[in-house]
N, C-alpha and C positions, 0 to 999 in steps of 0.2 A: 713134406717137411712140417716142422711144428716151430713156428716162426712166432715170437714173442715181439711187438711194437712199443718202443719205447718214445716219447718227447715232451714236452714240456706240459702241456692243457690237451685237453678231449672232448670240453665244453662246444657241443655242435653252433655253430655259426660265430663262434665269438674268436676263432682260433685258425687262423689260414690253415699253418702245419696240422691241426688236430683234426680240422677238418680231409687235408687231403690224405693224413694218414688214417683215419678213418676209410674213406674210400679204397685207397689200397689197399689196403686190410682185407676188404669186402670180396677185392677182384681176387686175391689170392686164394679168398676161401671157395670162391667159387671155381676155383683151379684146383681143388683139390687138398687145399693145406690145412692143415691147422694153426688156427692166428689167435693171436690173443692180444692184447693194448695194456698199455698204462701208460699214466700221466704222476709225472715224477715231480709238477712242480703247479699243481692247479690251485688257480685265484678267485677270486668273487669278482666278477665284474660286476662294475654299475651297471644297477638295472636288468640284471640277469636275473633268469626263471627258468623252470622247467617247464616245457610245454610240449602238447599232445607230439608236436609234429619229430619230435627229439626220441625217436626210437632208436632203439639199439642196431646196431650193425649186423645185419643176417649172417649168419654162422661165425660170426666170432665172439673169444668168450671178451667182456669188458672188467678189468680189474678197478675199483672202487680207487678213483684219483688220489694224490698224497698230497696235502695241502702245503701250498708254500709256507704256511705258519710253523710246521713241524720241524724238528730239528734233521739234519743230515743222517745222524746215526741213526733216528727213527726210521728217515725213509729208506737208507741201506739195508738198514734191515729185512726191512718190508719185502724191499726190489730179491733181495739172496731170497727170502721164507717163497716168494711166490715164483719165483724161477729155478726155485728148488722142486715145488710140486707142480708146475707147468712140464717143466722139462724140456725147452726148446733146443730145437738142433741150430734155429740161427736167434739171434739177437739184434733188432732191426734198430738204430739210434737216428732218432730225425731231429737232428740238431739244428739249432736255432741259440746263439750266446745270453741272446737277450730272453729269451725263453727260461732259461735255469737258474739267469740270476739281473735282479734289477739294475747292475749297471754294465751287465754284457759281460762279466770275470768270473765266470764258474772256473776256477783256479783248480780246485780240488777236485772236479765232476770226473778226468779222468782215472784217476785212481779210486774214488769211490765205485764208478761201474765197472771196473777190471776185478774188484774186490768182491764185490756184487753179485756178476756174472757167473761167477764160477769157472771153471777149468772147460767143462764138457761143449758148450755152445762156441757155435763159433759167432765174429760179430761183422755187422753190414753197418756202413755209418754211409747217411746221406746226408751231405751238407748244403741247407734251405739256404745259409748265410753264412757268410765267411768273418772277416774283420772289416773295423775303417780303417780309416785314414792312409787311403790305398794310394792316396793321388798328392803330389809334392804339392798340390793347390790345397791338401786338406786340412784342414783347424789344428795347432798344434796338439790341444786336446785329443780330437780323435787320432792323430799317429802315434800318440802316448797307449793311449787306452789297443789300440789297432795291433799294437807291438805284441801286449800280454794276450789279444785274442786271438795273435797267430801262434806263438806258443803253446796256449790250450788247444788250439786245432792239431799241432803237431805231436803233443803229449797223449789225446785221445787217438792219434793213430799208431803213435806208439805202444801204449800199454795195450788197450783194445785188439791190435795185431791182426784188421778187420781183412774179412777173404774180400770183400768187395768194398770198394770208395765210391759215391755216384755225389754230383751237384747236377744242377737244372741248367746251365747255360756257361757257353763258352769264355766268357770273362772269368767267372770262378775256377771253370777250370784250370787255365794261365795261370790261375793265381795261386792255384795249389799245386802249382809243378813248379811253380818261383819257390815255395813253401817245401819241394822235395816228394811231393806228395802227389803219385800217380793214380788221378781221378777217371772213371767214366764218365759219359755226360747219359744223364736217365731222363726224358724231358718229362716236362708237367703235363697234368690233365688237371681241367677245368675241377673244382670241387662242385659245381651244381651239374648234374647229366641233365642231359634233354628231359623235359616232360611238357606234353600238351595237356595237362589236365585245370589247368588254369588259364588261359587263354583266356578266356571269357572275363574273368577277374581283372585282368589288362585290357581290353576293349574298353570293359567300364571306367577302367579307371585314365583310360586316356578320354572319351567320351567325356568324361565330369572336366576332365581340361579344355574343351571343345574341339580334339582330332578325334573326326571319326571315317570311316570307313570310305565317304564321300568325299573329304576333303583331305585323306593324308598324305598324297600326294604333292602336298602345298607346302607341306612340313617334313624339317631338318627336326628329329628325333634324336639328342645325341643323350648320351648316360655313362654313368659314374659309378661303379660296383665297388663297396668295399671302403679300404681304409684312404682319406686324402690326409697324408703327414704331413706337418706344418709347414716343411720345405718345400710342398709344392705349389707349383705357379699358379696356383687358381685362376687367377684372376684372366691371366697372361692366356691359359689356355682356355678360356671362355671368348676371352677375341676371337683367339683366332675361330673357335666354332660359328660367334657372330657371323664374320667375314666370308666363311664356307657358305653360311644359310644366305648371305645378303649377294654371293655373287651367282647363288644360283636361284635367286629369286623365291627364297621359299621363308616360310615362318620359320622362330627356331623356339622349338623345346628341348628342356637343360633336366634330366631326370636323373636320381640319386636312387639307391637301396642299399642297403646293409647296416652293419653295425660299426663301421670302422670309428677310428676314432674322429672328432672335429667337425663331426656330420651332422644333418640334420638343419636343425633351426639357423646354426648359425653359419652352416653351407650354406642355405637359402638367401640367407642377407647379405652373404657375401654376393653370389650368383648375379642376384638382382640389382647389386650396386652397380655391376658392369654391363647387366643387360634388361635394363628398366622396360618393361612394357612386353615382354617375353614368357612365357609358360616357365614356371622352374617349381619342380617338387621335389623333395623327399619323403622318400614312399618307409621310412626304416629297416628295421629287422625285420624280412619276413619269410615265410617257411620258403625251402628250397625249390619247389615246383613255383610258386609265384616271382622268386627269382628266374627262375627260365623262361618263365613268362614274359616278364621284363625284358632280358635280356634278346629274346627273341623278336621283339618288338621294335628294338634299335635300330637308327640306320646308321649310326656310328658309338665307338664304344671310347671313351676319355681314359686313357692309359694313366695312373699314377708316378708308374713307373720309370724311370728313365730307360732312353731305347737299350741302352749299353746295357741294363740287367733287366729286360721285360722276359727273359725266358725265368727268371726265380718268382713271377706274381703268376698266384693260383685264380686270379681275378682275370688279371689280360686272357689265360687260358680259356678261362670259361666263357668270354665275350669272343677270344676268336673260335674256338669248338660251337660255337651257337652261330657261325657264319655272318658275326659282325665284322664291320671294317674297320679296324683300329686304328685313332687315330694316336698316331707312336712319334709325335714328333717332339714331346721332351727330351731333352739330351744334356749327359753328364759333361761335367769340366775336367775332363782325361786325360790331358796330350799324351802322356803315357802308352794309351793303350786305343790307339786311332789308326796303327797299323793293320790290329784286328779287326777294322772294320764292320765294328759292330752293331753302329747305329743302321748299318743298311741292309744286316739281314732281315728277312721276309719271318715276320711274326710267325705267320702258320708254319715254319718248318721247326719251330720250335717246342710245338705243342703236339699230342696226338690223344686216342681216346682211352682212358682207362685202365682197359684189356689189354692194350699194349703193353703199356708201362709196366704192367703185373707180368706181364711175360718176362721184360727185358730184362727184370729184376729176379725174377727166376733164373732165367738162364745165365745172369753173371753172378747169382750167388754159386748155384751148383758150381760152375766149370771154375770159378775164383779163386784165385790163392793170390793174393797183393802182401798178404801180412806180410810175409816176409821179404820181400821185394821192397816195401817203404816202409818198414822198421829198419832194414840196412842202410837205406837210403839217408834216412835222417838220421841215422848213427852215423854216417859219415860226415856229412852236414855239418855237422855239430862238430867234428874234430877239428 
C-alpha cells in the first residue's frame, strides 16, 4: 500500500503525535509500504533547532511541513498538489484538536481534507484525543468548547467516510460509540525504542549525582518523561515518591528529560520545595538513545497522566516498554465512567512494541470497511 501520514507537527521530539507517527511510519515501511508524512499545521517552538540526531525516517518520503502561519487555502492546496503526485491508496489522519487549531475548533478541518483527499484514497483516522468536558464535574467552559469538539469528531467521520477508526485506550473508545462512532482500540508504542548505546552517558551522569554502581541499591530512582501540564499534581506526586523511598529505606532521586512544557528549571524548584536535600535534575531535550538510557536506568516512571487515559501517553509507553514500574496512581474526577474500571487496568496490557501496531494497522486497514457503517450511524443520530 502507499500510505500518506497526515497530523498536526513532524518536529522530532517536540511533538508526541509527530513523534509517534513518525515511528509508524518507519514500521510500515519496513513492512513493505510505501509511506510518506506531512504536517499540516507546523510551529516554531521555543528554542527549537535542528540537530544532528533529527534524521529522517528510513524509507519514508518526508513532505516539507505547512506552517501554521499560512492560510488554509494555501495549505489545501498544498495537501490536494502533493496527494495528487503521491497517490496514496490510504490516507492516515492522526488527529489531535489542539494540534490543527490553538483553541482545539478546527471547525472546517473536516471538509477541507474530504476536499483535499481526493475521491481515489481511501481514509484511516486515529484518534490521539477526543474532546473535554467529558465529565458533569467539568468547567463549564470545557463542556462548551467539548460539545463543538465532538461534532468535528463526528463531521471528520462523516465526510472522510474512513475504512478504519482506531483511538489508544478504552475510555475514548466509550466515548466514541456515545458519539455513534464505532472505534478499534490500536494501542501505543513507546516513541523512543530501546537502545544501549548510551548507557555510559547515564552512568556518568548519575555518578556526577553521587549513584554509582556501589551504592544504588540505597537509591529510589524515580523520573518524569515528557510534558508535566499545569493541572498536574506535582507536588502531591512527589510525596508520595518521598514516602515510597523513606518506607523502604533508600535515598530518593527525582529525574526529568524531555522537552515538555513547564520543565526544566522551574520543575527543579518546584521538586526541591517538596523534597529539600534530595537528588532532583533535569537532564532537558535530549537525542533519543540518551532517553532510553534514562529511562532504563529508572526504578520507577512518574505517570503525567491520569490512570483513566494512561493508554493515549506515548511517554507512559515508553517507560513501561523500557520495563519500568509505573507509578499510575493519578486518577481522574469521573463518576461517569468508574463502571469501566479503568484506573485498575494493568499499564503493560496497554502498550506493545512498534511492530505490532504496524501490523494491526495493516490488517484493519485492508480487511475495513466502517465508512459506511458510521456515516449511517451518525445519520441516524442526527435524525
Amino acid at each position: 500500500m502507499k500510505i500518506l501520514f497526515l497530523c498536526s507537527s513532524l518536529r522530532p521530539g517536540w511533538n508526541g503525535v509527530g513523534d509517534y507517527t513518525r515511528r509508524l511510519a518507519g514500521e510500515l515501511a519496513a513492512r513493505g509500504h510505501q509511506c510518506a508524512m506531512l504536517a499540516l499545521h507546523e510551529k516554531v517552538y521555543p528554542g527549537a533547532h535542528e540537530s544532528p540526531e533529527d534524521e529522517p525516517t528510513r524509507g519514508v518520503q518526508e513532505f516539507p511541513g505547512l506552517d501554521a502561519a499560512l492560510s488554509w487555502r494555501e495549505r489545501s492546496a498544498r495537501l490536494r498538489s502533493l496527494a495528487g503526485q503521491f497517490g496514496p491508496d490510504v490516507i492516515s489522519l492522526q488527529y489531535v484538536p489542539y494540534g490543527f487549531h490553538d483553541k482545539g475548533l478546527p471547525v472546517l478541518l473536516p471538509r477541507r481534507l474530504a476536499a483535499a483527499g481526493g475521491p481515489a484514497a481511501a481514509w484511516h483516522i486515529m484518534f490521539h484525543e477526543l474532546w473535554t468536558g467529558i465529565t458533569a464535574r467539568s468547567p463549564w467552559s470545557h463542556k462548551v468548547t467539548g460539545f463543538v469538539q465532538r461534532r468535528i469528531a463526528k463531521d471528520l467521520v462523516r465526510q472522510l467516510r474512513p475504512v478504519a477508526v482506531h483511538t489508544s485506550n478504552p475510555l475514548y473508545e466509550e466515548l466514541l460509540r456515545s458519539a455513534g462512532i464505532t472505534a478499534g482500540l490500536l494501542p501505543l508504542f513507546g516513541n523512543i525504542a530501546r537502545d544501549e548505546s548510551q548507557a555510559a552517558w547515564m552512568d556518568d551522569t548519575l555518578r556526577q549525582l553521587g549513584i554509582t554502581g556501589e551504592n544504588r541499591a540505597t537509591w529510589l530512582v524515580a523520573g518524569m518523561f515528557g510534558s508535566c501540564h499545569p493541572d498536574y499534581p506535582l507536588e502531591r506526586q512527589v510525596r508520595r515518591m518521598a514516602a515510597v523511598a523513606g518506607d523502604a529505606g533508600r535515598s530518593l532521586a527525582i529525574l526529568g528529560i524531555g522537552a515538555g512544557i513547564g520543565l526544566g528549571p522551574e520543575w527543579e524548584q518546584r521538586v526541591r520545595g517538596v523534597v529539600p536535600g534530595s537528588v532532583v535534575r533535569h537532564l532537558g531535550r535530549q537525542p533519543a538513545p540518551r532517553v532510553s538510557a534514562f529511562l532504563s536506568a529508572l526504578d520507577t516512571g512518574m505517570a503525567c497522566t491520569p490512570a483513566e487515559f494512561v493508554g493515549k501517553s506515548g511517554s507512559a509507553a515508553a517507560m513501561v516498554l523500557h520495563g519500568v514500574a509505573l507509578d499510575n496512581s493519578h486518577r481522574g474526577d469521573m463518576p461517569e465512567y468508574r463502571h469501566l474500571r479503568l484506573a485498575e487496568l494493568d499499564p503493560r496490557s496497554l502498550f506493545c512494541e512498534a511492530s505490532e501496531v504496524a501490523r494491526q494497522m495493516e490488517e484493519s486497514v485492508r480487511s475495513g470497511n466502517r465508512g459506511a457503517e458510521n456515516a449511517d450511524t451518525l445519520k441516524a443520530d442526527d435524525r
